[in-house]
VOFIVEX-439480 format. One record per residue: residue in three letters; x, y, z of N, C-alpha, C, O in turn. Coordinates in steps of 0.02 Angstrom, whole numbers, padded with zeros to 5 digits, always signed. Example, Ala and Ser with C-alpha at 12.3 -4.5 7.8 and 13.67 -1.06 7.14 Angstrom:
BEGIN
ala+00660-00284+00390+00615-00225+00390+00660-00165+00390+00712-00166+00423
ser+00642-00112+00354+00684-00053+00357+00645+00002+00394+00670+00057+00402
END
This chain:
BEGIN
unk+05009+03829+04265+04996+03801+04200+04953+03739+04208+04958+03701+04257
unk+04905+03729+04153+04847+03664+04167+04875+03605+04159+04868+03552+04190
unk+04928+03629+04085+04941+03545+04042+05018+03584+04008+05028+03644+04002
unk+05057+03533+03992+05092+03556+03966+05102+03571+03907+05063+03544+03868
unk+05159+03619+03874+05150+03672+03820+05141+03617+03733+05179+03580+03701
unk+05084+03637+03726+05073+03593+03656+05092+03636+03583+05087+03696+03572
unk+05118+03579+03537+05149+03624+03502+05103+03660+03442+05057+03629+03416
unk+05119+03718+03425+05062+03734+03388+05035+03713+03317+04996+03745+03283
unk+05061+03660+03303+05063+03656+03246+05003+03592+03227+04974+03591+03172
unk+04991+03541+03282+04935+03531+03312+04872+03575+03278+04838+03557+03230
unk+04865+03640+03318+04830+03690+03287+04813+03708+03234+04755+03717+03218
unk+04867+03716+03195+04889+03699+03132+04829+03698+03089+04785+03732+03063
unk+04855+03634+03098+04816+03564+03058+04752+03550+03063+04720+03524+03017
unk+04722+03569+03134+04640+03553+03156+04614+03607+03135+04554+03607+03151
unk+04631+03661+03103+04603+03739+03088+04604+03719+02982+04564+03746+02943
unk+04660+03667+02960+04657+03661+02907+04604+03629+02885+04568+03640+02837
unk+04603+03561+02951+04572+03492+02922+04476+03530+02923+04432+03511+02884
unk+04468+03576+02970+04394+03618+02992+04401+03666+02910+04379+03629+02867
unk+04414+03706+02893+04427+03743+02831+04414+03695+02765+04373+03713+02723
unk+04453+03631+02760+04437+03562+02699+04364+03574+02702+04330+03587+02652
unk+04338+03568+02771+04259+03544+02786+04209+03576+02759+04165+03547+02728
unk+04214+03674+02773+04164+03712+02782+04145+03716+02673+04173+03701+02620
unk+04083+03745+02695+04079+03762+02606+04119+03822+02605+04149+03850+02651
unk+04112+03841+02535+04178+03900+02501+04131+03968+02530+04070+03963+02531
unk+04154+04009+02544+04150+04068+02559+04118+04089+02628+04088+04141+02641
unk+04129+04042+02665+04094+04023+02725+04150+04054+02785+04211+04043+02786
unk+04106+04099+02838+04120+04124+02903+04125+04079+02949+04081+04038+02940
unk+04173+04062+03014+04166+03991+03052+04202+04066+03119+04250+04103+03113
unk+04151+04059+03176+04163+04093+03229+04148+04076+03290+04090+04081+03310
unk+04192+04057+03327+04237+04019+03380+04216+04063+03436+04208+04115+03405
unk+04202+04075+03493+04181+04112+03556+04197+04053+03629+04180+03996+03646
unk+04241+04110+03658+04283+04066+03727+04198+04057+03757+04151+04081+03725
unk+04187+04019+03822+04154+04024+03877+04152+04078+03912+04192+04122+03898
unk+04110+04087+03963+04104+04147+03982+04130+04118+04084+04134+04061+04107
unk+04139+04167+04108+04168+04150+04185+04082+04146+04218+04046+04196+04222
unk+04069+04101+04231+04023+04079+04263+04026+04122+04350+04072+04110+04390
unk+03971+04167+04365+03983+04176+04449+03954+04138+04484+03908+04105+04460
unk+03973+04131+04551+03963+04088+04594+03896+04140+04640+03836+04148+04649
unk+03935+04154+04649+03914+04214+04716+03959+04283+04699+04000+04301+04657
unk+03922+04313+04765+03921+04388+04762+03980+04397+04722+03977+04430+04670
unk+04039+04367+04742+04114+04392+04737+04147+04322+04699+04199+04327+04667
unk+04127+04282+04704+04176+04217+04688+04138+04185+04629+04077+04173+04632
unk+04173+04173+04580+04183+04125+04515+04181+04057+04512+04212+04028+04557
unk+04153+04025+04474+04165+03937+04456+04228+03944+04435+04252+04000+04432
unk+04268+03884+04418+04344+03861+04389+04309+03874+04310+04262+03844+04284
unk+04339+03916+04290+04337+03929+04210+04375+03855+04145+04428+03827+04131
unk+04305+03857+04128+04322+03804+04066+04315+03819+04005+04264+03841+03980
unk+04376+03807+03970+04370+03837+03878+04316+03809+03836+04310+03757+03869
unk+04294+03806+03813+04235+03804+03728+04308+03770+03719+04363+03799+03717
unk+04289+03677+03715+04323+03639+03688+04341+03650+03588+04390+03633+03554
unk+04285+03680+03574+04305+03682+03503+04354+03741+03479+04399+03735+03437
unk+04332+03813+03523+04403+03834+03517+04473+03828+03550+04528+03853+03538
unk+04453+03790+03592+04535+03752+03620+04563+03722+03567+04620+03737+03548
unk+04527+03680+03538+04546+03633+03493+04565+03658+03413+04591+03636+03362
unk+04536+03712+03437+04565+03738+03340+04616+03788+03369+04666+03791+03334
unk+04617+03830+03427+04677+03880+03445+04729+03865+03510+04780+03901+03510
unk+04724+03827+03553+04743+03821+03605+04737+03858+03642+04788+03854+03676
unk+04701+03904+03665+04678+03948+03724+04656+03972+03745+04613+04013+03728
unk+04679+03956+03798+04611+03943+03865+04610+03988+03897+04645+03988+03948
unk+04563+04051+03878+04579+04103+03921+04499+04126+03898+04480+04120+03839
unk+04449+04158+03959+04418+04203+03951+04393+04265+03892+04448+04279+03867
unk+04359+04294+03869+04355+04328+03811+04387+04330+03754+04406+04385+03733
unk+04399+04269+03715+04409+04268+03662+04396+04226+03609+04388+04165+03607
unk+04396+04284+03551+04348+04247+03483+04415+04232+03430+04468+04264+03427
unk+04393+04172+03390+04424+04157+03359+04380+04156+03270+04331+04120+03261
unk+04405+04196+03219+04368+04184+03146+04410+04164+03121+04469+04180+03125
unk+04378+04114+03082+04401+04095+03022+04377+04093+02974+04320+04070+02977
unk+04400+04114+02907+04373+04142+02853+04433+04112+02777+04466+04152+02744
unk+04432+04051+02768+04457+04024+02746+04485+04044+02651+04540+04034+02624
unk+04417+04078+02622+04430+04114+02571+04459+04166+02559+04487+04179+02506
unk+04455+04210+02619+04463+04292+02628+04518+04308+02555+04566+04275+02535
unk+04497+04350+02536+04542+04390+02482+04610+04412+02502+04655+04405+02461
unk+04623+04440+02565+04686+04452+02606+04707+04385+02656+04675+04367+02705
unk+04753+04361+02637+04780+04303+02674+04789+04330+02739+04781+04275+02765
unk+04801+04372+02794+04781+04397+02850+04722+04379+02893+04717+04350+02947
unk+04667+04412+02839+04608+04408+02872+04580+04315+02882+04532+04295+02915
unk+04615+04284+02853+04591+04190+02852+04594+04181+02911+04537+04179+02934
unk+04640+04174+02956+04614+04159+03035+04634+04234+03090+04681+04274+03091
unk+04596+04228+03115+04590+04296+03151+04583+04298+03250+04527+04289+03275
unk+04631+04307+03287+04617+04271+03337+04609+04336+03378+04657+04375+03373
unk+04547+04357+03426+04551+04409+03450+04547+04396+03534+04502+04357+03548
unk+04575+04414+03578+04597+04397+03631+04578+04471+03698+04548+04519+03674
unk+04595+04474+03763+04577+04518+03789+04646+04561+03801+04700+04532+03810
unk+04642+04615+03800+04704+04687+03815+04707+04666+03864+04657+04661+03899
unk+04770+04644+03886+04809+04626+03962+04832+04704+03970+04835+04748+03927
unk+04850+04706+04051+04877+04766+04089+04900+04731+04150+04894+04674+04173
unk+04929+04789+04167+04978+04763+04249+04928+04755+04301+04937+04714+04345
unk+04862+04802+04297+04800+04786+04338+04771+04737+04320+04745+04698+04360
unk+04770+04732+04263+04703+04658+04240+04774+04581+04281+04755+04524+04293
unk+04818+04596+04287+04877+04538+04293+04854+04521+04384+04828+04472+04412
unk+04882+04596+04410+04874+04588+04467+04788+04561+04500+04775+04525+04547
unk+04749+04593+04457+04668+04562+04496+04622+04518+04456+04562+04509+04464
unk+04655+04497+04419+04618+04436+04381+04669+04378+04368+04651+04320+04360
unk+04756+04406+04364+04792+04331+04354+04817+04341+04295+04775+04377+04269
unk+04872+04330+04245+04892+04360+04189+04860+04317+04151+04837+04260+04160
unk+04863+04365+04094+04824+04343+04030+04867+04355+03973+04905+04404+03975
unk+04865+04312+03915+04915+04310+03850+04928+04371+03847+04900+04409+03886
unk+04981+04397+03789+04983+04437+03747+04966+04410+03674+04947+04353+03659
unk+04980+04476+03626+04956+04468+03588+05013+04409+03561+04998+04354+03538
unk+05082+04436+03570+05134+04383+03542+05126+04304+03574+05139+04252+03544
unk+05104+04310+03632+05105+04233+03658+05058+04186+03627+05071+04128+03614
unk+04978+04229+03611+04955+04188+03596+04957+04179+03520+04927+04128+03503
unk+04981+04211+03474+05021+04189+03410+05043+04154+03415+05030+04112+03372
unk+05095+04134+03468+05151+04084+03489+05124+04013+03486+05150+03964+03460
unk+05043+04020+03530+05040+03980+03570+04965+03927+03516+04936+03873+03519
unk+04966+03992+03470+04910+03960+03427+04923+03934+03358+04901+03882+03332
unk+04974+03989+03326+04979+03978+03271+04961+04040+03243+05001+04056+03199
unk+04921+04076+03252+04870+04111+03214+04919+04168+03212+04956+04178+03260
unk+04921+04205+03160+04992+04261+03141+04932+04316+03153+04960+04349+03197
unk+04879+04342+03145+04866+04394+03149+04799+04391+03235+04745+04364+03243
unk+04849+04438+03284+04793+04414+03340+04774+04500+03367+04818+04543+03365
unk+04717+04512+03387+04689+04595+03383+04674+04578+03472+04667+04523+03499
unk+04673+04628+03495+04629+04642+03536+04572+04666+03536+04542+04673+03590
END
């Protein structure tokens, strides 16, 4: 673990106080960093897109975050889409959220793969 577990509600609030901001009917779309390669086989230390850290808490590789603050379906207002973990992706890349954790871990009630 990087830092210790922050609470989501944090999240919350920086996804509300960003939503006050945008004009009305307005799309706001969040995209993790990408894993930088080094060489043939080896990676840089992966760093999150501070702005979606800061509106979702996490720090993980391939994932987009929308927000859509008007949406007609209260669902679709924040939308957190994350990567399909497996027992292979765990074992050769290192585990990655689920869908429940990172609900947990964001706030965000509706998260897709």
């Amino acid at each position: 673990m990087r830092y210790e577990k922050i609470n989501p509600e944090l999240f919350i609030q920086n996804r509300k106080r960003f939503a006050s901001r945008i004009k009305p009917n307005s799309v706001a779309v969040f995209h993790s960093n990408d894993i930088m390669p080094r060489n043939a086989d080896g990676v840089h230390p992966f760093f999150q897109n501070t702005d979606l850290f800061y509106l979702s808490g996490i720090d993980q590789e391939e994932t987009v975050l929308l927000l859509y603050p008007d949406a007609p379906e209260e669902k679709f207002r924040e939308v957190l889409f994350i990567l399909k973990t497996s027992k292979d992706i765990a074992i050769w890349q290192g585990p990655k959220h689920t869908k429940e954790a990172a609900s947990e871990i964001s706030g965000v009630k509706t998260v897709l793969s």
